[in-house]
N, C-alpha and C positions, 0 to 999 in steps of 0.2 A: 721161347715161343709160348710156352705154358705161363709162363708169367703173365705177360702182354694178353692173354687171352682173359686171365683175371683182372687186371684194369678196363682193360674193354668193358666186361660183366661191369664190374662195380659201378663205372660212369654210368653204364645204362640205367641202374639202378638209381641211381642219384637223382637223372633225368626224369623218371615215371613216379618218385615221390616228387618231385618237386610241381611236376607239370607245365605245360605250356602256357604263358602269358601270368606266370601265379608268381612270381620273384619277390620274396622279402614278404608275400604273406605268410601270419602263421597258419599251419593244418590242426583242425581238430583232435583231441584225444582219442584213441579207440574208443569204437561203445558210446559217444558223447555226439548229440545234436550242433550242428554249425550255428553262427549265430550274425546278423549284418553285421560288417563290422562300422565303429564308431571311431573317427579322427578327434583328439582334442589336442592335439600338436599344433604350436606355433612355430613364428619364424626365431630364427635368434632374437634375445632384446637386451638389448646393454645400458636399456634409460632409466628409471628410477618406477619401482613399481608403488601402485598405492594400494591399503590394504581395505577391509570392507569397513567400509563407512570413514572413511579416512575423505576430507576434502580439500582442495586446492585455488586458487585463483591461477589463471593462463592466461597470458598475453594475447594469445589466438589461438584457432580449436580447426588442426587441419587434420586431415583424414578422417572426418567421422562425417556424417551425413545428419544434420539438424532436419526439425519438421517440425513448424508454426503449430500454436494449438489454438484452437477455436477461440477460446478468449482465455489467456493470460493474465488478466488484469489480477491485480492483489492489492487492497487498498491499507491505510492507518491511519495513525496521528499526522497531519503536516505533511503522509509521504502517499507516493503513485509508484508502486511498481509492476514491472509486464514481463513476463516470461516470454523472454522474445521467440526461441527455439528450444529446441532438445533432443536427444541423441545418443545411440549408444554406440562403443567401438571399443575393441581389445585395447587398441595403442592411437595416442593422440599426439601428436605436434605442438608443443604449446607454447614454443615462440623461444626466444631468448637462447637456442641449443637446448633444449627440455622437451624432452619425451617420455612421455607417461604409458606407463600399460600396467593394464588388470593381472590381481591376485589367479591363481588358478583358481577354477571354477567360479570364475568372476568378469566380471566387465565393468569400464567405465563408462559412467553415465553423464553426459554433459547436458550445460544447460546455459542460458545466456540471460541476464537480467539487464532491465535499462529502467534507471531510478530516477525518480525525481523529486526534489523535496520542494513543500510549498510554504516553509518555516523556516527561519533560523533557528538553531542549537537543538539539533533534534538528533545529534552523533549518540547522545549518552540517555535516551528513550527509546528510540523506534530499533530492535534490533531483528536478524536475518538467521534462520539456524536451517541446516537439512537434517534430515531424520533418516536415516536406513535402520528399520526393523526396531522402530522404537529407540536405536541409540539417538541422542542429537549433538550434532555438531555447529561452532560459528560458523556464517561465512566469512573468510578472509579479506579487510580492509571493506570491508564493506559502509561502516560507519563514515568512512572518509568519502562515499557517493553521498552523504547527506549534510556535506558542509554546506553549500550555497543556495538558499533561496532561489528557484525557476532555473537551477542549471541542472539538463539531466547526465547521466552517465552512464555508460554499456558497461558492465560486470559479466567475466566468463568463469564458469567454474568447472572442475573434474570431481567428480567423488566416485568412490569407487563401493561394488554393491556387490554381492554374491548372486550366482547364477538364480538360485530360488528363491531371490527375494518376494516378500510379501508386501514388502513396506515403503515408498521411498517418498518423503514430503519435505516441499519446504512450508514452510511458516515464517511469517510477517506478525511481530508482537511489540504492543505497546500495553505497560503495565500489565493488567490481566486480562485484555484483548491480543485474542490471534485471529488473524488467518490464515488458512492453508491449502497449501496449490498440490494437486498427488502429479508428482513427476512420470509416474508409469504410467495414468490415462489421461495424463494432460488436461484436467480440469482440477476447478476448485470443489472444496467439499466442506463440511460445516454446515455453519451461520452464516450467513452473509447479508447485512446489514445494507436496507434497499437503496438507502441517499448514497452508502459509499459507491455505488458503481453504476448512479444515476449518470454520469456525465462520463463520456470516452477517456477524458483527459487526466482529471482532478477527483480527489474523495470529496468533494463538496461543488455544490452549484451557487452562480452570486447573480448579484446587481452591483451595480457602481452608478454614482450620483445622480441623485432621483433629485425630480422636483422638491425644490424647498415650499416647506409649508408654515405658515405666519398664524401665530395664535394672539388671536389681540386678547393685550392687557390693558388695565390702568392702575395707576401706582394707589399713595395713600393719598393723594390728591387729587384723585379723578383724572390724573393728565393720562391720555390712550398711549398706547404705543404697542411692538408686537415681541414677542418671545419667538424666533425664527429656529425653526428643525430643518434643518439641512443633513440630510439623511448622504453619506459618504459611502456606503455597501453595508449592502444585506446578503445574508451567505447564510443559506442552510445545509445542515456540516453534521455529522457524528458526534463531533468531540467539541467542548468547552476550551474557550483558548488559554484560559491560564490553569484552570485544573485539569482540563482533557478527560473529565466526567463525562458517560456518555447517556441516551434518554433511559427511559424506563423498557423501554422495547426496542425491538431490531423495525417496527413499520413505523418510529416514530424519530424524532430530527429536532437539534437546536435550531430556532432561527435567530442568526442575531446580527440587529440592527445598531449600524453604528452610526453617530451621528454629531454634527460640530453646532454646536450652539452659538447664537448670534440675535444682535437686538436692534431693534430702531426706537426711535421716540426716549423717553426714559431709560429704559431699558440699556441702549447703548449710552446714553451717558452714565450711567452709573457704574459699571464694568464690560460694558458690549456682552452682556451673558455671561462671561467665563464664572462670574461671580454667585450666578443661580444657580441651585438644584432645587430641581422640581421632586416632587413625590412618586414612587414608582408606579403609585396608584392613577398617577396621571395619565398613565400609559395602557392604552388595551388595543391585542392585535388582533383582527376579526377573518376566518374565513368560513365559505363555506356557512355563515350566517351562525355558529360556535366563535364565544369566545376565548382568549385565551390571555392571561395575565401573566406580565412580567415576573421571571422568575430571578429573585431579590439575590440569592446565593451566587449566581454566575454573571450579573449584572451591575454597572459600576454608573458612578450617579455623584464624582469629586468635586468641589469648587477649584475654579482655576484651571481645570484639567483641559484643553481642547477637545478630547475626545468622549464622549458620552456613549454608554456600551448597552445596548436592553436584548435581555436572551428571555424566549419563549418556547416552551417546547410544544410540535404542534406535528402532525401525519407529515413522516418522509415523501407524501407525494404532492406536498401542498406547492400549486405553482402561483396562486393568486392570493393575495392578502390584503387588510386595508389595516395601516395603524392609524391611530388614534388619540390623538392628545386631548383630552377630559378638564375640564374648566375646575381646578383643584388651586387653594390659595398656595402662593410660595414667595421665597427670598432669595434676595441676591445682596452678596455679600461686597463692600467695598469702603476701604479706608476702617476696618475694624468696623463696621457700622452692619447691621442687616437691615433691609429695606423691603418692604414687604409687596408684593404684588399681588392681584386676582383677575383670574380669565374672565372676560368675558362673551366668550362663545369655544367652538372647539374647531381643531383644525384639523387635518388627516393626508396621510402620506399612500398613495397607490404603490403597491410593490407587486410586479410581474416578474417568477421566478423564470429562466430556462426550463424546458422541460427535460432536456440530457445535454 
């Protein structure tokens, strides 16, 4: 009986340190203040964790909750990328039987890209990196969304970030152009160059085939005839298309005019134009009542060539221009012979840019 009497006791005692509705919490130490308590327990995970600043491509990006940002947009060389969504989540889904989850005191950060290239061979120039806390990492296969000229392609990524981070960006670089999108306030931050992100779609706004404009000539014989600019697209752009030079400033823009030379009277019997070049001096682009001269370094002017190339640099917000072809002597070239021409009057091309 005495025994049973000390069981009894001791359970009671069990019961009043433990307390009602309290199971599995700890009690404070004597003499020591309580304190809320703080959960950082997960569920089991048996998927593949990634560590802080470690990054991934995923087929798909289930259980995490994305959220569009205001504007996305990230422009380059030849490319358009949009930060479609982003998001954070202990553990993601990522297609394929692959499930990802965060480092402790960590979480993964996802994010969704849709690329589009408006060049060929632009894999081994324009490349994709994130940044957690200053380290920077590739994105994964990402060079392979930039094979095809006007085809776009949805890119999903996981990286993984520590709870305090301060830092998390991606960056878009070509040569020693970047720009940079901050994944944690979902905006661009930097320089951001005004023509690149003039238009919703594309880093550059165009025209495509204007009025051809007729520059009468007459040869060494007084016989007339005209020297034809047929203007093929005009596109005010960032970058230079064979050097990818960019202007002097972030509020200033190449404009360049492309154009397929053509002749009547002399002029087309002699080599239908392919066989002329004109002088670059020929050429003045006018807005805004300021001139502005062909710039000879990014501009191409070959015999034989079809395409005629004239680059100007002139205000990233120019939407109206008038070119100008200037009554300047010249030759055209055919059967090893050069044949000489002179304008006589000047002719001029209307070019109305998009304004986005």
């Amino acid at each position: 009986m005495r025994r049973a009497l000390v069981l009894v006791a001791a359970a009671g005692l069990f019961v009043s340190a433990c307390g009602a509705g309290t199971e599995g919490t700890p009690t404070a130490a004597a003499g020591k203040a309580t304190s809320k308590q703080t959960t950082t327990s997960r569920a089991p995970f048996d998927g593949e964790t990634l560590g802080n600043g470690e990054v991934v491509q995923a087929d798909k990006l289930d259980g995490i909750r994305l959220e569009p940002p205001d504007d996305g947009r990230l422009r380059s060389f030849g490319t358009a990328v949009e930060v479609v969504d982003f998001g954070t989540a202990d553990v993601v889904d990522a297609g394929g039987g692959v499930e990802y989850g965060a480092d402790e005191d960590a979480t993964l950060l996802a994010f969704r890209l849709r690329v589009t290239p408006f060049a060929d061979e632009l894999s081994d120039k324009v490349t994709a990196t994130v940044s957690v806390d200053g380290r920077q990492r590739s994105l994964p296969d990402f060079e392979y969304a930039l094979g095809t000229a006007g085809e776009d392609q949805t890119l999903q990524y996981l990286v993984g970030v520590p709870n305090d981070r301060r830092e998390v960006e991606l960056e878009l670089k070509y040569a020693d152009f970047a720009q940079q999108f901050d994944l944690l306030d979902g905006k661009r931050t930097g320089e951001q160059p005004e023509i690149l992100y003039r238009s919703p779609d594309e880093p550059s706004v165009y025209v495509e085939n204007l009025t051809p404009a007729k520059l009468p000539v007459v040869s060494e014989d007084d016989e007339p005839g005209n020297y034809i600019v047929g203007v093929t697209r005009a596109e005010l752009t960032y970058f230079t298309a064979e050097l990818g030079d960019v202007p002097s400033a972030d509020d200033k823009a190449w404009l360049a005019v492309t154009y397929e030379p053509s002749g009547d009277g002399p002029v087309e019997d002699i080599s239908d134009a392919l066989g002329c070049v004109l002088p670059f001096g020929s050429f003045v682009l006018t807005a805004d009542g300021k001139p502005y001269p062909v710039v000879d370094k990014h501009s191409q002017m070959e015999e034989f060539e079809s395409e005629r190339v004239l680059v100007f640099e002139v205000p990233s917000s120019l939407t109206e221009a008038t070119l100008t072809v200037k009554a300047q002597p010249f030759s055209c070239a055919s059967g090893g012979n050069d044949y000489p021409y002179r304008a006589t009057a000047e002719a001029t091309v209307e070019i109305t840019l998009p304004e986005d």
